[in-house]
C-alpha positions as CSV (number, residue, x, y, z in Angstrom):
1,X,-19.0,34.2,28.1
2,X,-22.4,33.3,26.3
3,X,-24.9,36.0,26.5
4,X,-28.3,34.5,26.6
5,X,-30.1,38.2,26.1
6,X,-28.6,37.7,22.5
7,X,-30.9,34.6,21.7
8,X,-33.9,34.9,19.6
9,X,-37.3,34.8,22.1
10,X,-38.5,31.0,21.3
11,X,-38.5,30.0,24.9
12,X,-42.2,29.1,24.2
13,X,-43.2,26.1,21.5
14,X,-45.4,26.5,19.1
15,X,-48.8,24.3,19.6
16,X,-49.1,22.9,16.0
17,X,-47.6,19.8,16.9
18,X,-45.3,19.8,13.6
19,X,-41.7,20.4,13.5
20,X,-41.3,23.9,14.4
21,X,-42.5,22.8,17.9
22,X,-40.3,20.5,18.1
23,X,-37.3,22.7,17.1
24,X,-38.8,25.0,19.7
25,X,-39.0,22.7,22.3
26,X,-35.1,22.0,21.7
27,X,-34.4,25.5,21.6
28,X,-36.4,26.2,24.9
29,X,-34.2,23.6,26.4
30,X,-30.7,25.3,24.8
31,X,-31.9,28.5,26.1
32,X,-32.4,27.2,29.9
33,X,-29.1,25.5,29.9
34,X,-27.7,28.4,28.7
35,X,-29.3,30.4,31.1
36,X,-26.8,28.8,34.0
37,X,-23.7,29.2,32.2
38,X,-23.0,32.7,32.3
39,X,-19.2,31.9,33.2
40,X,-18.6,35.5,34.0
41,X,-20.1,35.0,37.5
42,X,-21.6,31.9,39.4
43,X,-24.6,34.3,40.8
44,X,-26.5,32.2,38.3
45,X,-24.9,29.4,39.8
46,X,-25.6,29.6,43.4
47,X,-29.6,28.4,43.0
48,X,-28.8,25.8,40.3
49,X,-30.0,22.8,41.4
50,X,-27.4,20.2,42.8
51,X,-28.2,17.1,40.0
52,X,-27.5,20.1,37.5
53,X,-24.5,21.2,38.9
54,X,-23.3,17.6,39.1
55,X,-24.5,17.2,35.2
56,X,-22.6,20.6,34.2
57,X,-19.4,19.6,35.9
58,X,-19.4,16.2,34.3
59,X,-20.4,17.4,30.8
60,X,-17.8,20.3,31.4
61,X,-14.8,18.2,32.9
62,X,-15.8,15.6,30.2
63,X,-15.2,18.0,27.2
64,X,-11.8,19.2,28.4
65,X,-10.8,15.7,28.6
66,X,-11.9,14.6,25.5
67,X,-10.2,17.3,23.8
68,X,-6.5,17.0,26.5
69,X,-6.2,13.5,25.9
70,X,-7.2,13.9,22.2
71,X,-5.0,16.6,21.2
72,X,-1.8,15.4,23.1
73,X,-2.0,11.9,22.9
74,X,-4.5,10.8,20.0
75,X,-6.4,8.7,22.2
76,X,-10.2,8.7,23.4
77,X,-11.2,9.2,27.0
78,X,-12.1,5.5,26.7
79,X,-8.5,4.7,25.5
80,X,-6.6,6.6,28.0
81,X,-8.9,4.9,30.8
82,X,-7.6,1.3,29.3
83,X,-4.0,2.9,29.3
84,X,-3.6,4.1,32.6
85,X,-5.2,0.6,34.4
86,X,-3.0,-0.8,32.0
87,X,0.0,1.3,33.7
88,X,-1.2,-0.6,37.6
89,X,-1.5,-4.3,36.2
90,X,0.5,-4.8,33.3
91,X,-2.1,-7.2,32.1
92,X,-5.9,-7.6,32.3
93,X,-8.5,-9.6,31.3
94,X,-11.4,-8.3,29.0
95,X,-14.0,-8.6,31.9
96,X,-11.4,-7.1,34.4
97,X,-10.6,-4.7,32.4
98,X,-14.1,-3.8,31.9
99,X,-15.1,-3.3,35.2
100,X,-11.9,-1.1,36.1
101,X,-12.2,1.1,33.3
102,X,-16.4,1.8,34.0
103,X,-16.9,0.5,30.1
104,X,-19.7,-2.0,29.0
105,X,-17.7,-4.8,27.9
106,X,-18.8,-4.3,24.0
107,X,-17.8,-1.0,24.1
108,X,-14.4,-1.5,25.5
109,X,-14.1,-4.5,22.3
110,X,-13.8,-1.3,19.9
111,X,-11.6,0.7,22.1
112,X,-9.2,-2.1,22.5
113,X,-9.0,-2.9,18.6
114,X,-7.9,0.5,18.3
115,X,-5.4,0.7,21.3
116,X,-4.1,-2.4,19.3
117,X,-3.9,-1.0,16.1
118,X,-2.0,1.7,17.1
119,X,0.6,-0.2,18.3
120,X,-0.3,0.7,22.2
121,X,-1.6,-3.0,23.6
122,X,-1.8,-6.1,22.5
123,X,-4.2,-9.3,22.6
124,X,-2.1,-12.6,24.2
125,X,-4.4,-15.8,24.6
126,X,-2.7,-18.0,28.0
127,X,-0.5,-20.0,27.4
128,X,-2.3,-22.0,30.2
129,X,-6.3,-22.0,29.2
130,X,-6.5,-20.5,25.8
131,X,-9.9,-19.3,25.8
132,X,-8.4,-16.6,28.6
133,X,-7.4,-13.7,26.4
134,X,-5.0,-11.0,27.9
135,X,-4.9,-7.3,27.3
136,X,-1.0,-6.5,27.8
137,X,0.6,-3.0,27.5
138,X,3.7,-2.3,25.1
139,X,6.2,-0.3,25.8
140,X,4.6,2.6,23.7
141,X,1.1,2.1,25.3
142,X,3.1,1.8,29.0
143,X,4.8,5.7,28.5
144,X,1.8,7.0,26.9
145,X,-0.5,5.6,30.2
146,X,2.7,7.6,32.0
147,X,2.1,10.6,30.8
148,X,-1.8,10.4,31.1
149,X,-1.4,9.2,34.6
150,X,0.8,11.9,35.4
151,X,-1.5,14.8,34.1
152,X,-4.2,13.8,36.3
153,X,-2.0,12.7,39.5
154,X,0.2,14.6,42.1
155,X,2.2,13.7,45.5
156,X,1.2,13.7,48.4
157,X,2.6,16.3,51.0
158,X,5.7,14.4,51.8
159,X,6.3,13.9,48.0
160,X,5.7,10.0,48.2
161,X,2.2,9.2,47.9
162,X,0.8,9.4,44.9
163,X,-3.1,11.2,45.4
164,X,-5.2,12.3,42.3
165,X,-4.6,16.1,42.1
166,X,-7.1,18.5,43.1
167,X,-9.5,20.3,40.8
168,X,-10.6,23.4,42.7
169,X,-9.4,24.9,46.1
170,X,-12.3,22.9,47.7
171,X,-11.6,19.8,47.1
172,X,-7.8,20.6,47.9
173,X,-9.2,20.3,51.6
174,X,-8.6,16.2,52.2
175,X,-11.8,16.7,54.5
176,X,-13.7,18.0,51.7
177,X,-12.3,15.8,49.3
178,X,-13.6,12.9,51.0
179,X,-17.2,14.0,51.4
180,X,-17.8,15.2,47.8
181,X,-16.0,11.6,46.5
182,X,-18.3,10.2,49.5
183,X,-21.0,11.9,47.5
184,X,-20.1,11.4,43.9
185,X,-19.5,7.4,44.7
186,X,-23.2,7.5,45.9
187,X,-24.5,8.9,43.8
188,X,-22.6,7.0,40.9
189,X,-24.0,3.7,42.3
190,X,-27.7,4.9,42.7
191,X,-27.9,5.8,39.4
192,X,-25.7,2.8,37.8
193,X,-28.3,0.1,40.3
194,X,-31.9,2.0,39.8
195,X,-33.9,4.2,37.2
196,X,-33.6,7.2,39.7
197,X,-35.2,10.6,38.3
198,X,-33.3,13.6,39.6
C-alpha cells in the first residue's frame, strides 16, 4: 500500500526556474499519481477521472505482463504478441504481422531478430517471389505461444469456445464485456487516428 502522507511536502515547485523546479515539478506529478493508488481502498478511486483510470489499468495490466511473460517464458510483451499470432497462422508476413501484433513495423524488426535468435521463429524468403519474406513458428516458438495463449484464454461455458478470460467480475458479465471492449476499441482508434487530449 503506498502511503502518500509519508512523502516529503514538495507538491509546490520552486519559481527559480533551475533544476530544483524541475525535480519539483516531477515530484508534484509522482505525488498526484500516487495520490490515487492507495490500493487499500478504491474510495480514492471512485472520482478518478475515466482517461486516468483507463491509463492506470493499462500501465498496471502492462507491468504484470511484462514481468509474467518475462519471468516464465524469457520473452517481451512484444515477443509473446508475435508468438501467440504466430500460434493462429503458422506463417506471416512482416507487414501482416505488424498490423496483428499493434507493433510499428521497425519495432517489430528487433523483436523478430530476437524471437529468431532464440531459436523460437524463423525468416523463409518464398520460394515463389523472393522479395516476400515469411515469419514461420518452430516447434519451440509454437509450444511457448501455447502456453502464452493459454494463460490469457479460457472456454467458453460449454467448454468449446475458446473466449479471452475475464479480468474482474465485471467484465465476466458477456454484456458488460462487450460495452467496455466497445469502449476500449474506441477509444484505441481515436487516439491511434487524431492528436486527442484527454
Amino acid at each position: 500500500m503506498v502511503r502518500t502522507s509519508k512523502l516529503p511536502n514538495r507538491a509546490v515547485p520552486s519559481a527559480d526556474g533551475g533544476i530544483g523546479s524541475v525535480v519539483e515539478t516531477i515530484w508534484h506529478l509522482i505525488v498526484r499519481h500516487l495520490s490515487y493508488l492507495d490500493m487499500g481502498s478504491d474510495r480514492h478511486l471512485e472520482n478518478a477521472p475515466l482517461g486516468r483510470l483507463v491509463a492506470m489499468a493499462g500501465h498496471l495490466a502492462s507491468e504484470r505482463w511484462t514481468r509474467y511473460v518475462a519471468d516464465s517464458f524469457g520473452l517481451s510483451p512484444a515477443g509473446a504478441a508475435v508468438l501467440m499470432a504466430l500460434g493462429h497462422d503458422r506463417k506471416m508476413t512482416h507487414r501482416d504481422l505488424a498490423h496483428v501484433c499493434c507493433i510499428r513495423p521497425g519495432t517489430l524488426t528487433g523483436v523478430v531478430d530476437t524471437l529468431v535468435r532464440s531459436g523460437h521463429v524463423e525468416r523463409k524468403a518464398d520460394e515463389v517471389d523472393r522479395r516476400t519474406v515469411w515469419v514461420t513458428v518452430t516447434r519451440k516458438g509454437s509450444d511457448v505461444g501455447a502456453k502464452v495463449t493459454k494463460r490469457v484464454a479460457g472456454h467458453g461455458r460449454d467448454g468449446s469456445e475458446r473466449v479471452i478470460r475475464s479480468l474482474t467480475s465485471v467484465d465476466a458479465d458477456p454484456k458488460n464485456e462487450a460495452i467496455i471492449r466497445q469502449f476500449l476499441t474506441e477509444l484505441i482508434v481515436r487516439l491511434s487516428t487524431a492528436n486527442l487530449r484527454l
